[in-house]
N, C-alpha and C positions, 0 to 999 in steps of 0.2 A: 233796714238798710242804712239807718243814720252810723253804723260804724265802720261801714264802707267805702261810700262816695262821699264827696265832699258835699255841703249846705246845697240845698237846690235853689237858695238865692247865690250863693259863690258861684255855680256853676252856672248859670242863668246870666249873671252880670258876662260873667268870662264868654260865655259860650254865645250871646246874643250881636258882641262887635262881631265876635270867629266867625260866625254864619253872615253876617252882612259881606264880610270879606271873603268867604269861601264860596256861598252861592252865590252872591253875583258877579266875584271873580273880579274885583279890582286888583290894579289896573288891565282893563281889560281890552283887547282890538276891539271887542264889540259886543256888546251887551245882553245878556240873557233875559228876555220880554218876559219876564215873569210874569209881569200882570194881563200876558195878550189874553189867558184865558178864565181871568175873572170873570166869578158867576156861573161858571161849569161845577156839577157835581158827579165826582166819581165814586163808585165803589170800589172796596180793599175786601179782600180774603182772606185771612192772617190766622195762624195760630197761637194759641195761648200758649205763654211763657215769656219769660222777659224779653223777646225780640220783637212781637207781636205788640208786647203791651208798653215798650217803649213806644213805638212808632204812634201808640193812639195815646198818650200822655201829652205829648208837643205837636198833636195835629193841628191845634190853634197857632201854632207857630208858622205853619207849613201855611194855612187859611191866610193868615195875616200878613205873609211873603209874597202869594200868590192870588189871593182873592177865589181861589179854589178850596171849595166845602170837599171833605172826606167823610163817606157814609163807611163806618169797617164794622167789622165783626172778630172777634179773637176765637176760635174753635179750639176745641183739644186735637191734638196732634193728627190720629188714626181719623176723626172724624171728616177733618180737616184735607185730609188727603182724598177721602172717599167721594167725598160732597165734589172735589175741584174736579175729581176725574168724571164723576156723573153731569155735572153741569156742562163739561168743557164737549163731551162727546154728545149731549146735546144740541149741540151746534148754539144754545141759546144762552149764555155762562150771566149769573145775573150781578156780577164782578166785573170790573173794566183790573183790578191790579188782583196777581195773585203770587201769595208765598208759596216758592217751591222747595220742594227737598229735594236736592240734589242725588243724593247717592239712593233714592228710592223712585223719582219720574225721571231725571234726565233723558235715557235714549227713548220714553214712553213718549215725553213731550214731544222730544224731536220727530220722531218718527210720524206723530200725529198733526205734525205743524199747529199745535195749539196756541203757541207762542210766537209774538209780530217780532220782528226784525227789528231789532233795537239801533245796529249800525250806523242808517240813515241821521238819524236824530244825536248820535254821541260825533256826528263830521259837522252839526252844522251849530253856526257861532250863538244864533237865535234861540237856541234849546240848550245847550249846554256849556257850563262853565271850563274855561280854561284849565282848569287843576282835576278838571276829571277826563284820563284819558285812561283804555285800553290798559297802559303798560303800567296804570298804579295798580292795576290788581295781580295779588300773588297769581304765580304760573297756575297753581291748581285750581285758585277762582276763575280763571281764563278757559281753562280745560271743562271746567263743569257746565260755562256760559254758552260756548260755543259748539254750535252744532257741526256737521261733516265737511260744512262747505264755507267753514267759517266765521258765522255769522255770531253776532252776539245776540242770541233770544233773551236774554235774560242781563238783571246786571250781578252780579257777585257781594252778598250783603256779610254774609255772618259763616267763620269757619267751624266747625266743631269737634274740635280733637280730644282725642278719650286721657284723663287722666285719674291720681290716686288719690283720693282724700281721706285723711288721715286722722284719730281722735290721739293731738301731742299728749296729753293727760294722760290716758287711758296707757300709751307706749310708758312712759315716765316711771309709774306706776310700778311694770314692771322690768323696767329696767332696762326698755324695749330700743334698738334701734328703727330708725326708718327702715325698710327694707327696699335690696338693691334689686333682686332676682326673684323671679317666682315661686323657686327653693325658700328662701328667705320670707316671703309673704306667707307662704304657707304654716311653715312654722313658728312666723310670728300668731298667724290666724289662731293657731292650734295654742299656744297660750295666754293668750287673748280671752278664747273662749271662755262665759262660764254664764253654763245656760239657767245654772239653779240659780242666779242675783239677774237674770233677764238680758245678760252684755254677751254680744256676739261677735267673734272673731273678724267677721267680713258680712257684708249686704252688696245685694246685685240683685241684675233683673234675670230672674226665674222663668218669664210668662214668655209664651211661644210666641215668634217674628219677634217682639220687642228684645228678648233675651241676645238676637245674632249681632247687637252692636255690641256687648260686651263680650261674648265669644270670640268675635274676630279678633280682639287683643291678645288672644290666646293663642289661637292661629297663626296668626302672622308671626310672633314671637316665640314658637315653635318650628318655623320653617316653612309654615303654608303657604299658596300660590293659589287663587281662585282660578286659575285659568290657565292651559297652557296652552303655545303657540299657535295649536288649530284651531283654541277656541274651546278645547273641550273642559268640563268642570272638574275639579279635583281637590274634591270635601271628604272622599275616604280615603285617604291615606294615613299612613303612620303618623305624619305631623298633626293630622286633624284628630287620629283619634289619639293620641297623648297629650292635645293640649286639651280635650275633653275630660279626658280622666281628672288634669288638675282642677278645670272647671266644676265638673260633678263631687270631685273631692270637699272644693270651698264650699260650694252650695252646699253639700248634704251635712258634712259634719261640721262646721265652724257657722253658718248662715241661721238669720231665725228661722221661728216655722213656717211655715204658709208660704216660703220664699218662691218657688214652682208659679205662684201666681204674681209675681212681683214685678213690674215695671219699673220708671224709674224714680214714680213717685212714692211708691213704696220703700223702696230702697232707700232713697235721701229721709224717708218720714222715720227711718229704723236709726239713720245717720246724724239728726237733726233731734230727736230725743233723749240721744247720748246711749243710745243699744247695740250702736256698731263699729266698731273700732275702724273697720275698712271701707271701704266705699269706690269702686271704681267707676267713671260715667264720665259725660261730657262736661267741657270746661262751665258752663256755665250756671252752675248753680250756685255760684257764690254769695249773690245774695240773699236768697232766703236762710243759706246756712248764718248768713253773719245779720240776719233779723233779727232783733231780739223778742219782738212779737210773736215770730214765727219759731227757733229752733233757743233751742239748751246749750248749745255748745259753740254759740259766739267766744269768739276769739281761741279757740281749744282747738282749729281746727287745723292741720297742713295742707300744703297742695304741694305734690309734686310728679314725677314722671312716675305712667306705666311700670313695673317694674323688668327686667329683661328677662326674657326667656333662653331656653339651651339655646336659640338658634338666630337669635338679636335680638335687638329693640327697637318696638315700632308703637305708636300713637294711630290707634284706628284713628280715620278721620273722614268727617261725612261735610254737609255744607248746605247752607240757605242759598237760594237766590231771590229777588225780587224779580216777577216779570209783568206783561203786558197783555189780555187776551186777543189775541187776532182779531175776532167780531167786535173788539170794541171801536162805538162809534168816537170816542174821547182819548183817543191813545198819545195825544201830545202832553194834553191835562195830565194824564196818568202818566206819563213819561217821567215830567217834572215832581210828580210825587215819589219816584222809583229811585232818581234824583237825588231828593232831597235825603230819602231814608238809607243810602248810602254814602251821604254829603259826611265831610270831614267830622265836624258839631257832631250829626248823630252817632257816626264812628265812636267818637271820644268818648260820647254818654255811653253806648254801649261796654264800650272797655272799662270804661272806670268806673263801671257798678257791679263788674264782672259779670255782665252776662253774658257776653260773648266776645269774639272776634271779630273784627272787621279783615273782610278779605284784601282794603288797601294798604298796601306798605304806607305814603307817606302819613294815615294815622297811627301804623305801629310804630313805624320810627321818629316818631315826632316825639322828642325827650319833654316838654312840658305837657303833654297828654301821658305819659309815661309815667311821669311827675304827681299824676294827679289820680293815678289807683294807688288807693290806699293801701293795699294788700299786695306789696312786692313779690310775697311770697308764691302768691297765686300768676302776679306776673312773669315770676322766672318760668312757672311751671306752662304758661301758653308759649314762652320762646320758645325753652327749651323741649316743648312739645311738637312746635313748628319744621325742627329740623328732624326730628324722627317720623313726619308724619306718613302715612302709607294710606290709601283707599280704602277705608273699612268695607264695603261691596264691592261683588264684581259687576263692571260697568255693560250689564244688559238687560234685555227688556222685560221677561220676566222677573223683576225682582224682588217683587213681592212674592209670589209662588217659590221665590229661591229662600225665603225669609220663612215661611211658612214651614216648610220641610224640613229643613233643616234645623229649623227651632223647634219644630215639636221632637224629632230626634235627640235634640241637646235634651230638654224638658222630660222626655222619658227617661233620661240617664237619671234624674230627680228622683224618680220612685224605683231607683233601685237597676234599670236597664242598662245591657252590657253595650259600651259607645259603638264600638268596630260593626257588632249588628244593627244595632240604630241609623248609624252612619252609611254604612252599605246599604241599607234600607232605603233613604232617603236618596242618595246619589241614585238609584234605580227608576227611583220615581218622576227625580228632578232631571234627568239627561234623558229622556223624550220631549221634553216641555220645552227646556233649550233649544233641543234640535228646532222644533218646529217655527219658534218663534226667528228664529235667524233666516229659515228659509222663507218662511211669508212676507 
């Protein structure tokens, strides 16, 4: 990461006044009692990857603000989700904070009221600092937070919009432009390839449900619409199954082997060894790629937009939240940690080690945090991501079962299966399950 971000004494000096002034909101009408709950210890539920594992990096900081001990655990992603849903319908969750994903629990959460009411606590002066209100976070972080009636369950941490990662060397090479169109990706893909020296045109994730956040970029920039106005789904149409086709096209003939099984650590591990020239996924793997410990192709790499499809261009885009569990007996304590982990400081550290997005405007618009990722490149490409972005899922309660179906659909196109039957297959399966779920 050292040719990323800046020294973690530079940013530490800088970022230690920022947080005195950001969390406790100087000058302020009236002060945030950080310390009323010294000596409280909560637990955190967090997924591994750098969002997770910033937040337990600087929890001595958060300890040392608040006098509040953080017990967490970092999970992989699938795990992660499984465990929060099995514990939370327990009624007995052994988590006071937990990471959500938005575009995969949202209407589950709500529906289940798993999530306390954050509202209360963001009106009053005693909890929360001045500079965090409601209207800093993007429209779409506000949309993911709040449930039917309003409410903020949750607070809005980390964006995650789909973009191209590119090997500048490998294009160079042969003489390759960046590509603008999905026309153009592909044909870059296709000479690109060359499987007898082990270098592959393009990497992605292959492996069923995890495969539908890079599908969706196909779809939607083909003309797809998860839903239309009565609600019903519509994954087989002409848009879904041509943008299949060039999906199953990349995969099959430009992609390494075993790609059918690929998520998206496979993917980056094809990207980071210098064997794939393409790579499409969410913004935030910049740093492992720019590790030198970890990946071959520090500094070799591009970031930029999606490329555009016949029928626009769009940035799938999904989203973190932090939230609060209902049953917990500590939900102030835990407030303030929820607080803190979308506080301006950790915002900035996030962005400027690229690992993700903060869903606040005033840390994306802040020109000396702007200032301070090194990788402008990779910054044009979260702007200009921001403005194409579109809902990588559609927002309902089966959505896991809609991830399943459909991605084993896509993943059968892998060994050869014709989309339009795969796809009619699936919309079959998956529009009883819809149905039922809306009406319960």
């Amino acid at each position: 990461m050292a040719h990323f971000g800046p020294s973690r004494r530079s940013l530490l000096q800088g970022t230690i006044a920022a947080s005195a002034l950001s969390l406790s909101g100087f000058p302020a009408r009236a002060d945030v009692q950080w310390k009323k709950y010294a000596g409280t210890t909560i637990e955190a539920n967090l997924i591994k990857g750098p969002r997770g594992e910033l937040l337990q990096k600087y929890a001595a900081e958060f300890t040392e603000l608040t006098g509040i001990k953080v017990e967490s655990e970092v999970i992989p992603e699938q795990q992660q989700r499984q465990k929060a849903v099995i514990e939370l319908t327990s009624g007995k969750p052994s988590f006071d904070v937990v990471h959500v994903s938005y575009h995969v629990q949202k209407r589950q959460f709500d529906k289940a009221g798993w999530l306390a009411d954050l509202t209360p606590f963001m009106k009053d002066p005693n909890l929360t600092a001045p500079d965090l209100t409601v209207d800093d976070f993007s429209a779409g972080g506000q949309q993911f937070a709040r449930n039917e009636k309003g409410e903020m369950r949750s607070l809005p941490w980390s964006v995650d919009y789909f973009i191209l990662y590119w090997n500048k060397e490998m294009f160079a090479k042969k003489g390759l432009a960046l590509p603008k169109t999905f026309d153009e990706m592909v044909a870059a893909a296709e000479k690109l390839n060359d499987p007898a020296n082990g270098i592959y045109g393009f990497t992605g994730r292959g492996l069923r449900n995890a495969n539908m956040t890079l599908w969706t970029n196909f779809f939607l920039n083909y003309g797809g619409e998860f839903l239309d106005a009565k609600g019903n789904i519509l994954t087989d149409g002409p848009e879904a199954i041509e943008a299949t086709k060039t999906y199953q096209h990349l995969l099959t003939k430009t992609a390494p082997p075993g790609v059918a099984g690929f998520n998206w650590m496979e993917s980056m591990a094809s990207l980071t060894q210098g064997r794939a020239a393409m790579w499409i996924d969410g913004v935030g793997w910049a740093p492992p790629i720019e590790d030198p410990n970890a990946s071959r192709v520090v500094g070799k790499i591009g970031y930029a937009l999606v490329p555009a499809g016949p029928k626009g261009q769009y940035s799938a885009t999904y989203g973190d939240g932090i939230g609060i569990a209902q049953t917990s007996t500590k939900k102030e304590a835990a407030y303030l940690y929820c607080q803190w982990a979308v506080s301006k400081t950790m915002g900035a550290r996030l962005l400027q080690a690229g690992g993700g997005v903060p869903f606040r405007n005033s840390v994306l618009n802040d020109e000396t945090v702007r200032k301070g990722v090194k990788n402008q490149d990779w910054l044009d490409s979260v702007i200009g991501s921001a403005k194409i972005s579109k809902l990588g899922l559609p927002v309902i309660i089966p959505v896991a079962e809609f991830r399943d179906l459909v991605g084993a659909a896509v993943t059968a196109t892998l060994s050869g299966a014709d989309p339009a039957t795969e796809l009619k297959k699936a919309h079959e399966q998956f529009r009883p399950i819809l149905e039922r779920s809306e009406k319960s």
